[in-house]
N, C-alpha and C positions, 0 to 999 in steps of 0.2 A: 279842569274847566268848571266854573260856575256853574250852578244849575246845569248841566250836563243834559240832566233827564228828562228835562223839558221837552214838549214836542209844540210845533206852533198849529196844529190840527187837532190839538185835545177836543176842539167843538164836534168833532165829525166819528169821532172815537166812543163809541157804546161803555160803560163801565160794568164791573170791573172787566179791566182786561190784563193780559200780557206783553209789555211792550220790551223788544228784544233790540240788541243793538250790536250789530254783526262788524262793528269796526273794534269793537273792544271784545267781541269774541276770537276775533283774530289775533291780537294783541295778547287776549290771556292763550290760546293755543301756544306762541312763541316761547310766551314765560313755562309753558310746561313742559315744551320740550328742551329748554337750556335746564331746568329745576329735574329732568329724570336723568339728563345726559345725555339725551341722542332722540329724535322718536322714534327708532328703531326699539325705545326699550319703554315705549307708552306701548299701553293696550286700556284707553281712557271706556271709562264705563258710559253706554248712551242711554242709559235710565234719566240721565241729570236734564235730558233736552228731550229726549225721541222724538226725533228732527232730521228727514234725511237730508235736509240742506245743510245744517252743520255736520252730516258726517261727512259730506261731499268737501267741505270747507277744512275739516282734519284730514283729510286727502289730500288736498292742496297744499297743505301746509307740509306732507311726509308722512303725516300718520296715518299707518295701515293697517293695524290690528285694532278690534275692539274688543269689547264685552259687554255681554247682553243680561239679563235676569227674566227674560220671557222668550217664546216662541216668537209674537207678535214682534219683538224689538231685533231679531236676529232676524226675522224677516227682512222686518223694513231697513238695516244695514246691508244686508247684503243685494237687496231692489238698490238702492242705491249707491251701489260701486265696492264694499267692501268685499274683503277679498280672504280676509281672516277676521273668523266671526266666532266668539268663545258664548256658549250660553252657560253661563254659572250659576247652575240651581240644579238641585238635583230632579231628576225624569223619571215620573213615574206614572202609572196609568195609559192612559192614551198620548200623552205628552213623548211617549216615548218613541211612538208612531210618527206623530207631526215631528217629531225630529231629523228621522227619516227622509220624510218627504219632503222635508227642506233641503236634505241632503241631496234627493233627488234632481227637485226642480230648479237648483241653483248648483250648478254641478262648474263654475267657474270660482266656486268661494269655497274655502275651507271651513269646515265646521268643526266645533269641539266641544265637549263639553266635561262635565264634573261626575264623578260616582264617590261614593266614598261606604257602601254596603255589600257583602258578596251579591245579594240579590238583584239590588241595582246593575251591579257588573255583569251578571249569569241576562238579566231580562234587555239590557242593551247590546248583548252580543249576538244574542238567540235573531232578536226586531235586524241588524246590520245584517248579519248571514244570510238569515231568508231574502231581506231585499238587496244582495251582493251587492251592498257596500264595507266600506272598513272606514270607523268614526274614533275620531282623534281624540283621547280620552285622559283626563288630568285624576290625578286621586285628590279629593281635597282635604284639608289636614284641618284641625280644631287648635288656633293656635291663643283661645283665651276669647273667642267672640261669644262661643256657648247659643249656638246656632245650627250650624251641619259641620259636616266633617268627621274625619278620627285622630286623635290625639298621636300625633309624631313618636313614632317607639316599637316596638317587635309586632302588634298588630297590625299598624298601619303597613308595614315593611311586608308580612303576610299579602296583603290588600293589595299592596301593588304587583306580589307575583301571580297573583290571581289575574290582576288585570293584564298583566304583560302575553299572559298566556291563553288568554279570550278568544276564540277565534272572531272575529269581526270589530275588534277593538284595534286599535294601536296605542300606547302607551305614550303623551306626551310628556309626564314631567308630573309638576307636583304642585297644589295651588294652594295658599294660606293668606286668608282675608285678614285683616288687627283693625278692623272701623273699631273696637274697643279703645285700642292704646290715642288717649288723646289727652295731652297736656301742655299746657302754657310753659312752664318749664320745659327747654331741650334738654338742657341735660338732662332730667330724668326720662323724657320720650327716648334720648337714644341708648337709654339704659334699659327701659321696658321692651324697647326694640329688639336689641339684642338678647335679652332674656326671653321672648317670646321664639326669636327665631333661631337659638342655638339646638334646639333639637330637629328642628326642620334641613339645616344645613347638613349637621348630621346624618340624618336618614338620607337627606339626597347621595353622601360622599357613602355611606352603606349599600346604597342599592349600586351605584356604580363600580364599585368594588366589587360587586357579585355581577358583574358583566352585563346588569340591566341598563336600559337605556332610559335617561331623564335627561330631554332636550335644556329645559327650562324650566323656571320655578316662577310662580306667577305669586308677586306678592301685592301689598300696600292699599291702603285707603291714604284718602287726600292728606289726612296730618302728616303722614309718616313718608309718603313716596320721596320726596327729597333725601333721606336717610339712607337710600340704597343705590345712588348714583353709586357707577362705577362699577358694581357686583358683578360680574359675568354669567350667564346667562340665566339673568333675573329679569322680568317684564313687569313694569308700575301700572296697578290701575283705577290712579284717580280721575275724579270725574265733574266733580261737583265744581272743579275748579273751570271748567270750561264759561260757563255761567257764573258762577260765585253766590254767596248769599250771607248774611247775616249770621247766620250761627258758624259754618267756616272762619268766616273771618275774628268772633270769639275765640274760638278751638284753638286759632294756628295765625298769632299777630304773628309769626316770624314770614309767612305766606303775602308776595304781595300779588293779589286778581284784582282784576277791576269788575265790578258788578257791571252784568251786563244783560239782567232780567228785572224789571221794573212793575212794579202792578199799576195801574192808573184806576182809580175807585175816585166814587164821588161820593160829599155831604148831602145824605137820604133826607134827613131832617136833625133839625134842633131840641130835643126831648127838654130841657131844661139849659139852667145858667151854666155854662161852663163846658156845656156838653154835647157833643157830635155824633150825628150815627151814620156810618156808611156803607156802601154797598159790598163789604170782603168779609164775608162769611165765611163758614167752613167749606162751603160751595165753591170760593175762591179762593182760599191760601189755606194753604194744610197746616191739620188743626192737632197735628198728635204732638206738639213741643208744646213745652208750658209758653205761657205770656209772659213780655210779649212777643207773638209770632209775626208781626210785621215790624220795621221800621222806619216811621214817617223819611220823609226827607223835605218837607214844606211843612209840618206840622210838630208841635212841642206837647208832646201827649204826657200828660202829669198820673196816668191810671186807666187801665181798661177797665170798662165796668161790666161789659158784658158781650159776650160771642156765639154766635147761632147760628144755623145756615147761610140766612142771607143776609145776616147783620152784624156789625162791630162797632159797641158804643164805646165812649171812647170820653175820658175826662180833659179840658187840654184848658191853658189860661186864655185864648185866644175870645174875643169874644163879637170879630167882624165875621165868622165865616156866613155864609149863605146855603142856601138848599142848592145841589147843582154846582157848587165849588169842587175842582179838581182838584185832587191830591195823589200825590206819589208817594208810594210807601216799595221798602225792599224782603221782603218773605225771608222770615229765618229760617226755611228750609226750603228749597228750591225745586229739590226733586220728585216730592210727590204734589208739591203746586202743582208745576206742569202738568202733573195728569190730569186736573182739575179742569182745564181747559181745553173747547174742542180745538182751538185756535189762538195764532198769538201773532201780534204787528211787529212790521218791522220797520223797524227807524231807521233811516236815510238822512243825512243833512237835516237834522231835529226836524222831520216828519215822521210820521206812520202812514208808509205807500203802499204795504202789501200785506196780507195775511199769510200765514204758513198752518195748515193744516198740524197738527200733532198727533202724526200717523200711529204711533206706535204705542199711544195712550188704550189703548185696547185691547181685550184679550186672544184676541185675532184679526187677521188682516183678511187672506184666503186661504190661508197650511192650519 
């Protein structure tokens, strides 16, 4: 569809803003669950949105597991209907507590989370025990992100009989992030693929062989989730593709999402000939990708010249624009936009009729 993104109430629409469109969020949901195989084998990550109306909407659609990177974001999934709720970061400090009490106060969702240190494992079973609960627990493995984890091999194989044997743990499985492995060539993604994950399959078929239990293995970032359709019991958890965004769609042309998060920014002023300044700062589109981090979709930007808080100059050969001109641009990276915003519009029938709170932008909710 032409101009798609268009809304006919830009007049009434504050800049910058977030404007969402929940008929092509459903659309890209479909695509994700034919692209994993089933949704029975999504467990899509809701950092990309922290939205409980789209978790409600991956609900609707079959999708019942997620995954979370905060307290606040397992929270607000399971306030909102989920029912299988992975927090994947490892728990340390007080966080290990609010884990608890999540487990407490929501005693209809399944919680689970990540260890991958004896200490971690010794300090999450000691926190279960005292408050008689037993917390569903993945080991997670270091398969090349060079981030958390232990490297797939006689240590980690260790790690998990420590955790098998925790009392207040229970042992799900084994989890291995690759957001690293991203390349425009497939054949080499499913060659990197498979060299990342041949030790990891291993260790799963080693622990089983020694009588331990590994339900499942939780793998994939957005390039790669399409590469393990079929696996038995393997769970994908891409995310970004719910939303989609500009640098995605670089990463992974073989990926078709439809963009379905739009920023709406207006022309602040004209500093000179040739040149625009608008209101998408770092304040509004997230500033940790090189430039450029936005891209226009009414606009032919020839150069950024400069990015600040609340400003994005901008070089283009246009030379009718006006102060007060809307413009649509699409964020190269969508997931920590969103946090940026207390709020985002929802487009209906090319309007903006409602706002949705972005509950889970926070580092707490009430846990």
């Amino acid at each position: 569809m032409t101009n798609w993104y268009r809304i006919a109430n830009a007049d009434q629409i504050p800049s910058p803003a977030v404007l969402l469109y929940p008929d092509r969020i459903a659309e890209n949901l479909q695509r994700m669950i034919r692209g994993a195989g089933g949704a029975e084998r999504l467990r899509p990550h809701v950092k990309t949105h922290k939205l409980p109306q789209v978790v409600q909407m991956k609900l609707q659609a079959g999708i019942t597991k997620f995954k979370t990177a905060t307290i606040a974001e397992a929270e607000m999934t399971a306030a909102a209907g989920g029912r299988d709720v992975l927090l994947a970061y490892p728990l340390v400090g007080p966080n290990v507590r609010r884990l608890v009490e999540l487990v407490q106060a929501y005693p209809q969702t399944q919680f689970s989370t990540l260890v991958d240190h004896p200490r971690t494992i010794s300090e999450l079973g000691q926190a279960a025990v005292a408050a008689g609960v037993t917390i569903s627990t993945f080991l997670d493995l270091e398969v090349g992100m060079q981030r958390t984890g232990i490297v797939p091999g006689p240590e980690a194989e260790l790690r998990y009989h420590l955790l098998s044997k925790t009392p207040g743990l229970l042992p799900a499985g084994l989890h291995a992030y690759d957001g690293h492995l991203v390349n425009t060539d497939l054949a080499k993604l499913a060659a990197e693929v498979q060299t990342a994950f041949a030790p990891v399959w291993t260790l799963r078929d080693r622990l089983r062989s020694q009588g331990l239990a590994v339900p499942k293995v939780l793998v994939a970032g957005t390039p790669t989730f399409p590469r393990f359709a079929g696996l038995q019991d393997v769970e994908v958890g891409c995310g970004t593709t719910v939303l989609w965004d500009v640098g995605q769609a670089d990463a992974c042309p073989d990926l078709d999402f439809l963009n379905a998060a739009v920023l709406l920014t207006r022309v602040i002023s004209i500093p000179g000939p040739n040149r625009v300044c608008v209101d998408l700062g770092h304040k509004a589109v997230a500033a940790e990708m090189p430039q450029p981090r936005v891209k226009f979709l009414n606009l032919e930007v020839t150069a950024v010249i400069r990015h600040s808080e609340e400003h994005l100059v901008l070089e283009t050969p246009r030379t009718d624009l006006q102060p007060g001109d809307v413009l649509y641009a699409l964020p190269r990276h969508i997931c920590p936009t969103m946090a940026l915003h207390q709020d985002v519009w929802v487009v209906r029938d090319r309007r903006a009729v409602e706002t949705w709170p972005v509950v889970a932008r926070v580092r707490r909710i009430h846990i």
